[in-house]
N, C-alpha and C positions, 0 to 999 in steps of 0.2 A: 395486172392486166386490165386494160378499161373496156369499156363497151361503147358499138357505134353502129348505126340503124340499124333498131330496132323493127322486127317486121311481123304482125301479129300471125299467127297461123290459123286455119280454117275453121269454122264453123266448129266442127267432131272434135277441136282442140280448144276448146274453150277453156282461158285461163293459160295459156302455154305460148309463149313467142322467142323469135329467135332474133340472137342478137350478133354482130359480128363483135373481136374481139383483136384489140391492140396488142403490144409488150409482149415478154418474155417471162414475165416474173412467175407465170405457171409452166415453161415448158417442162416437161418434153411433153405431157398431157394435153395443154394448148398451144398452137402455135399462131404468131400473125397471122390475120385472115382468116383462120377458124371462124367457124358460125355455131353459135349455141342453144340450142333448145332450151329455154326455162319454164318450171313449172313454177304459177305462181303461187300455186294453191298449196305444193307439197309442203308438210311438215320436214324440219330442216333436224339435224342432228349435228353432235361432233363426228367430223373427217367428211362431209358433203363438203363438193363444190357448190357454191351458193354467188349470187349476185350480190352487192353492198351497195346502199347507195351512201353516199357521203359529202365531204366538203369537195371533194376533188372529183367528184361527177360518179357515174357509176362503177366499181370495180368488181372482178372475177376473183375469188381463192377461195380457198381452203379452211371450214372451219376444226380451226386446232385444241380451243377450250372453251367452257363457258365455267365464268362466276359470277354465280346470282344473274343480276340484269345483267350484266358483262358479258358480251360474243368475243373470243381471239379469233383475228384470220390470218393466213400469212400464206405468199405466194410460195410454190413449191420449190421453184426455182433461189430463193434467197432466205438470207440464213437468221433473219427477224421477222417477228408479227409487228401484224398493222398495229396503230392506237386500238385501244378494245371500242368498239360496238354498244348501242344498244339493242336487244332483241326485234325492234320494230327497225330495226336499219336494212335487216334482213329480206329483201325484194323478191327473192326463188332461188329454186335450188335448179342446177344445169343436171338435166339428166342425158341428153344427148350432144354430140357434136359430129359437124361435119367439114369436111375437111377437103380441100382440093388436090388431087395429088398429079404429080408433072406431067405426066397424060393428059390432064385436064377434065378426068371424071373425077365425082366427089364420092368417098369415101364418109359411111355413115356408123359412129363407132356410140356403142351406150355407154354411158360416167356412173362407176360402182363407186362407192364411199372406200374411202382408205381403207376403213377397218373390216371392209367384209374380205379385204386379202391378208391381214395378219391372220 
C-alpha cells in the first residue's frame, strides 16, 4: 500500500501527520483512499502498522520480524514479505485511520498492533 499527500497535523500534534493511502496489499485493515495518522516519534515493535520508506517511495505494512539490523514487512492482504529493511527505514507507526464511508462521513478507527489481539 503507498502513500500520497501527506498533510501535517496541528500544532497539539507535533510529530504526527496524515497521509492518504493507495493499493490493496493491507485490506481489509486499509482501504484505497483511507487517510492515516502517523506518529513519527512512536517507537515501532513487531505486528505495528508502520510507514517504510524505500526505493519504490513511501509504503504502509505490517512489521512481521526483525533480525538484528534487519525489519520484515509484508502487507496483510498477500502471502510474502517485502526485501527486509533497515531500522532507520522505519518513518512512523500509523496509529489511526480514517476512512470515508458511502454516506459520505468519515469514519475515525484506532490501529492496535496484531499481537495485542492474540
Amino acid at each position: 500500500m503507498s502513500i500520497s499527500g501527506v498533510q501535517p497535523v496541528d500544532a497539539a500534534s507535533a510529530g504526527r501527520v496524515w497521509m492518504s493511502v493507495r493499493g490493496a496489499s493491507m485490506q481489509p485493515l486499509l482501504c484505497p483512499g483511507d487517510r492515516v495518522l502517523v506518529d513519527l516519534a512512536r517507537a515501532w515493535s513487531c505486528g505495528d502498522v508502520v510507514v517504510v520508506g524505500g526505493r519504490r517511495g513511501l509504503i504502509v505494512h505490517r512489521v512481521v520480524a526483525v533480525a538484528g539490523a534487519r525489519v520484515f514487512t509484508k502487507g496483510d492482504a498477500v502471502d510474502h514479505c517485502d526485501r527486509p529493511v533497515s531500522r532507520t527505514a522505519i518513518i512512523g507507526v500509523v496509529i489511526r485511520i480514517r476512512r470515508r464511508r458511502w454516506w459520505g462521513q468519515w469514519q475515525e478507527l484506532e490501529v492496535c498492533s496484531a499481537l495485542e489481539h492474540s
